[in-house]
C-alpha positions, 0 to 999 in steps of 0.5 A: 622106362619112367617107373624103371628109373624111378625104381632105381633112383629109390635105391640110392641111401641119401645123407639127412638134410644138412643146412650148411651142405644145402648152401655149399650146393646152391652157392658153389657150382659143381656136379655132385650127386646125392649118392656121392655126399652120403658116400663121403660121409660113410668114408671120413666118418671111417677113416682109419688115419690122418692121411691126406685125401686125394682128389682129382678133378676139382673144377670150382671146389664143391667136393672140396668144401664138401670133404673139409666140411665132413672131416669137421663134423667128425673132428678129422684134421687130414689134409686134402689135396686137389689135381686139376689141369683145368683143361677139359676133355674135349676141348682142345679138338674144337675150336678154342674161341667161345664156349658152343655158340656163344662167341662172347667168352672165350675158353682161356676166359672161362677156365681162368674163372673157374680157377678164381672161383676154385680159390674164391670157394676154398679160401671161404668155405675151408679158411681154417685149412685150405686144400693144396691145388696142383694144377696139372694131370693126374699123371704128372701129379702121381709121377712127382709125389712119388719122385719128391719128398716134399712139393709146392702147390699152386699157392706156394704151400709145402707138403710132403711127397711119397706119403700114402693117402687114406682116401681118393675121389676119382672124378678126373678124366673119364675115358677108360684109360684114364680111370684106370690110370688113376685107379691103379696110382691111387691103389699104388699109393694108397694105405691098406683098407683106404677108401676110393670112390669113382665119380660117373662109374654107376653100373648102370652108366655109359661113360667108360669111367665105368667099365674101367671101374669094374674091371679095375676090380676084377684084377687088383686086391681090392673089394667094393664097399658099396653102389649108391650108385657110385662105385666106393672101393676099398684097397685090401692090400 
């Protein structure tokens, strides 16, 4: 099983080691997979527009910095915007003081530091253009950009509503409805050959952000770009 695994991570195509990235990585928590930075990489080096690009799930802005710092590289000024309830899955059905066993922290602690750490990043490591942040879910977010010509963010900055996006990061909730909820928003409001690329929906995967991911395939105009090991598609209409 070992040998197996160790195939099938030789397979994943990395970026060249980059200084700066290698800071973002040890200095701004997150979960980003090495697949994910060559992804984005290939994705800002061939955006078609200056859209803005979408992500939703943030947690404390790795993916932000990450996508501020490649859009600099290649001298792309689009906007990011980033969706993030800060509210976790599963959370709410257990009990809300402490975090596990640790009693110490509880959870309204630890969420308002993962937001102030959020800012803290961003306000930092994307000082020249810092994202917008919309806390809320996903759905309330589509529902509003669809229905508003322009929208405040968290910090009081103003952007307009009802424009498409060149490209969306799906890293949010990840039952099977959720991402395929996302999925469908994203295409729905998405340029023609914008990119989308889905956290956690590895082939090889357990999560259902997978299944949702292939099936989404399957019945929308949309074609898979790559698996490294993550699913990147691109919208055909």
């Amino acid at each position: 099983m070992k040998k197996l695994l160790r195939k099938f991570r030789k397979q994943v195509l990395l970026s060249p080691r980059d200084e700066y990235v290698e800071r973002l990585l040890c200095t701004v928590p997150g979960m980003m997979d090495r697949g994910n930075i060559y992804l984005m990489d290939f994705v800002i080096k061939n955006l078609s527009s200056n859209l803005p690009i979408l992500e939703i799930g943030s947690f404390s802005g790795l993916s932000a910095c990450l996508l501020r710092y490649l859009l600099d590289k290649y001298q792309k000024q689009n906007d990011i915007i980033c969706v993030d309830p800060f509210i976790y899955e599963g959370w709410m059905k257990e009990d809300t003081e402490g975090i596990g066993k640790n009693k110490s922290i509880n959870r309204v602690e630890y969420l308002n530091h993962v937001k102030a750490s959020f800012k803290n990043n961003t306000s930092l490591f994307c000082k020249h253009q810092v994202p917008f942040l919309f806390e809320m879910t996903s759905d309330e977010f589509f529902k509003r950009w669809s229905q508003n010509n322009s929208l405040t963010d968290k910090y009081d900055k103003n952007i307009s509503g009802q424009r498409k996006f060149s490209f969306c990061f799906v890293d949010g909730g990840h039952s099977y409805n959720q991402t395929m909820r996302d999925l469908k928003n994203c295409a729905t409001h998405s340029e023609r050959l914008a990119f989308v690329l889905v956290d956690d929906s590895d082939k090889h995967s357990v999560l259902e952000s997978s299944k949702a991911t292939f099936d989404f395939v399957k019945s929308e105009d949309v074609k898979i770009v790559k698996e490294n090991p993550h699913v990147l598609l691109q919208i055909k209409k």
